[in-house]
PAZA-217432 format. One record per residue (C-alpha): x, y, z. Coordinates in nm, 2 decimals, decimal comma. Layout:
BEGIN
(node (X; Y; Z))
...
This chain:
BEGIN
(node (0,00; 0,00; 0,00))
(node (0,14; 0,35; -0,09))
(node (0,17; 0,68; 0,11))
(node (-0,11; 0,77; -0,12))
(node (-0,34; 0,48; -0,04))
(node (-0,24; 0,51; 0,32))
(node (-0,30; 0,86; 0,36))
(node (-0,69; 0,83; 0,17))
(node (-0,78; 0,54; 0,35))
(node (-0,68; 0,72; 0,77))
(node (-0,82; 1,05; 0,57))
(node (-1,18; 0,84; 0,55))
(node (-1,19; 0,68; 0,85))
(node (-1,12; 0,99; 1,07))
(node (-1,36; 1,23; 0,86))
(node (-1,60; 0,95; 0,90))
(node (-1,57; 0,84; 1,27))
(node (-1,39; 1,14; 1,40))
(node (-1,53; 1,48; 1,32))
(node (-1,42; 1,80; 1,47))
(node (-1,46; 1,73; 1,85))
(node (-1,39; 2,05; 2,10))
(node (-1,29; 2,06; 2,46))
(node (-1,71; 2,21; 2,49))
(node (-1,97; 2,02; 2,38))
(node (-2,16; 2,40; 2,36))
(node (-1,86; 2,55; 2,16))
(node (-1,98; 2,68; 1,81))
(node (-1,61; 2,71; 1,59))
(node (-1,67; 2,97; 1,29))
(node (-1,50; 2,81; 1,01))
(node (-1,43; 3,10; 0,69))
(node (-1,28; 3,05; 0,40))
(node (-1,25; 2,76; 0,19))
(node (-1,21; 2,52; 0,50))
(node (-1,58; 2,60; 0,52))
(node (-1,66; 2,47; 0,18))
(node (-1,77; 2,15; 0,14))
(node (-1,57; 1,89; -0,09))
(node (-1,82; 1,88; -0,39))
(node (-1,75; 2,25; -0,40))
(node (-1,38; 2,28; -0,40))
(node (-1,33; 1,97; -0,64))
(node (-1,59; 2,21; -0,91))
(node (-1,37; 2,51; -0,80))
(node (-1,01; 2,32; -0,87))
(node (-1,19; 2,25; -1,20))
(node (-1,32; 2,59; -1,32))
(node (-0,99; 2,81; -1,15))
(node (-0,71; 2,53; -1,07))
(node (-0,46; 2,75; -0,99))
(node (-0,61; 3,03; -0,78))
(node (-0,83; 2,73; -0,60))
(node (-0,49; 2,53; -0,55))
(node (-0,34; 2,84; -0,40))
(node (-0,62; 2,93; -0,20))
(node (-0,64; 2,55; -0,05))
(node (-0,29; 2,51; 0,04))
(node (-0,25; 2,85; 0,18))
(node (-0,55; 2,81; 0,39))
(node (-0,40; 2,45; 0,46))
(node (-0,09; 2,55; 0,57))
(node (-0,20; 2,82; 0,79))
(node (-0,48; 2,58; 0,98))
(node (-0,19; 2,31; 1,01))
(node (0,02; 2,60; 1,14))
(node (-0,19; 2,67; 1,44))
(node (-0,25; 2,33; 1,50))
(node (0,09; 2,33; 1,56))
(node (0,11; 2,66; 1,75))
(node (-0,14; 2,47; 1,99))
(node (0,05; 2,15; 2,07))
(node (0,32; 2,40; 2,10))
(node (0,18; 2,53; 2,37))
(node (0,11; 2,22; 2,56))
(node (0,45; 2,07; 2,50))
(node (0,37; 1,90; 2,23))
(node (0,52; 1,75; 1,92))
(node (0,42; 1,87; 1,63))
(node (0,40; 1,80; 1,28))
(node (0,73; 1,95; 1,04))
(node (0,49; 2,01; 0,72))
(node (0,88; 2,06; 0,52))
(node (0,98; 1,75; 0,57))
(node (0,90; 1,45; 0,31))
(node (0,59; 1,63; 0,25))
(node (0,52; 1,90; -0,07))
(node (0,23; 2,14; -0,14))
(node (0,17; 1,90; -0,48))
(node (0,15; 1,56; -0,22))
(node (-0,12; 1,76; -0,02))
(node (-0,31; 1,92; -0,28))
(node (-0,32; 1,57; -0,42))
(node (-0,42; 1,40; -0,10))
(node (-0,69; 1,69; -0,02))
(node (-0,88; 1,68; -0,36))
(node (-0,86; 1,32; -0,39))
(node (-1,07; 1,27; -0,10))
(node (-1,28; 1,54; -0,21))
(node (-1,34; 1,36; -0,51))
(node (-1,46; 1,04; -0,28))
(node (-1,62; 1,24; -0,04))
(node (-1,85; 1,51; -0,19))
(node (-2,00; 1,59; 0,09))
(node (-1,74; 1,62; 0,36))
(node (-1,62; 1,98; 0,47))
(node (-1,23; 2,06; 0,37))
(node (-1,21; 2,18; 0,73))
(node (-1,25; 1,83; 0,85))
(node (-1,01; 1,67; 0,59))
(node (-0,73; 1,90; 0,65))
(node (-0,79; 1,87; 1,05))
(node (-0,77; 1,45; 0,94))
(node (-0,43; 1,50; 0,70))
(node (-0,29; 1,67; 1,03))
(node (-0,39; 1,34; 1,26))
(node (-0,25; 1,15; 0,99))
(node (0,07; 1,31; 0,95))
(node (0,09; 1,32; 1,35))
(node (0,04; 0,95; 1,43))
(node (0,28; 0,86; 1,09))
(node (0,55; 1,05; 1,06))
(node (0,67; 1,45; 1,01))
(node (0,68; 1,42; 1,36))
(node (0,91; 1,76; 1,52))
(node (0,97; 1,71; 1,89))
């Protein structure tokens, strides 16, 4: 099985059995930008605009991953190294892949999913 295969198949099992949870079961998160889109959308978007889409996705991607990190930071935590073994082409693949499987899951909850993956596999920082 490849990293590919790998990646798709813990990206589908934790968008399925594990969506966003929060410390608060009363906690509303406000998600903008295209993390708040849902899958069907961004894979019609990467379609009609590709490049401005792509840029939009991974920039948005990077900087949710980011605080991610900034969090387990925090608590002494490791983090992922999103430089290591790991391009903007391998995630954009990875992202709109599942999109393509997943219609209607929200791109928030696959890039919260491609983090856990990454975290539990590898990328690891201490």
């Amino acid at each position: 099985m490849t990293l590919k295969h790998l990646a798709a198949a813990a990206l589908a099992t934790a968008c399925i059995f594990a969506p966003l949870q929060y410390a608060h079961a009363d906690v509303k998160a406000y998600i903008d930008g295209i993390g708040a889109a849902k899958c069907s959308q961004l894979t019609a978007s990467l379609k009609a605009e590709p490049s401005a889409t792509a840029n939009n996705l991974l920039g948005w991607s990077y900087g949710y991953m980011t605080r991610r990190n900034i969090e387990r930071a925090g608590a002494g935590q490791s983090q992922v190294d999103l430089t290591k073994g790991f391009d903007e082409q391998k995630m954009l693949n990875i992202i709109s892949g599942f999109c393509v499987d997943e219609p209607e899951a929200r791109v928030v909850s696959v890039v919260d999913a491609l983090f856990e993956v990454l975290l539990k596999n590898g990328s690891l920082t201490s």
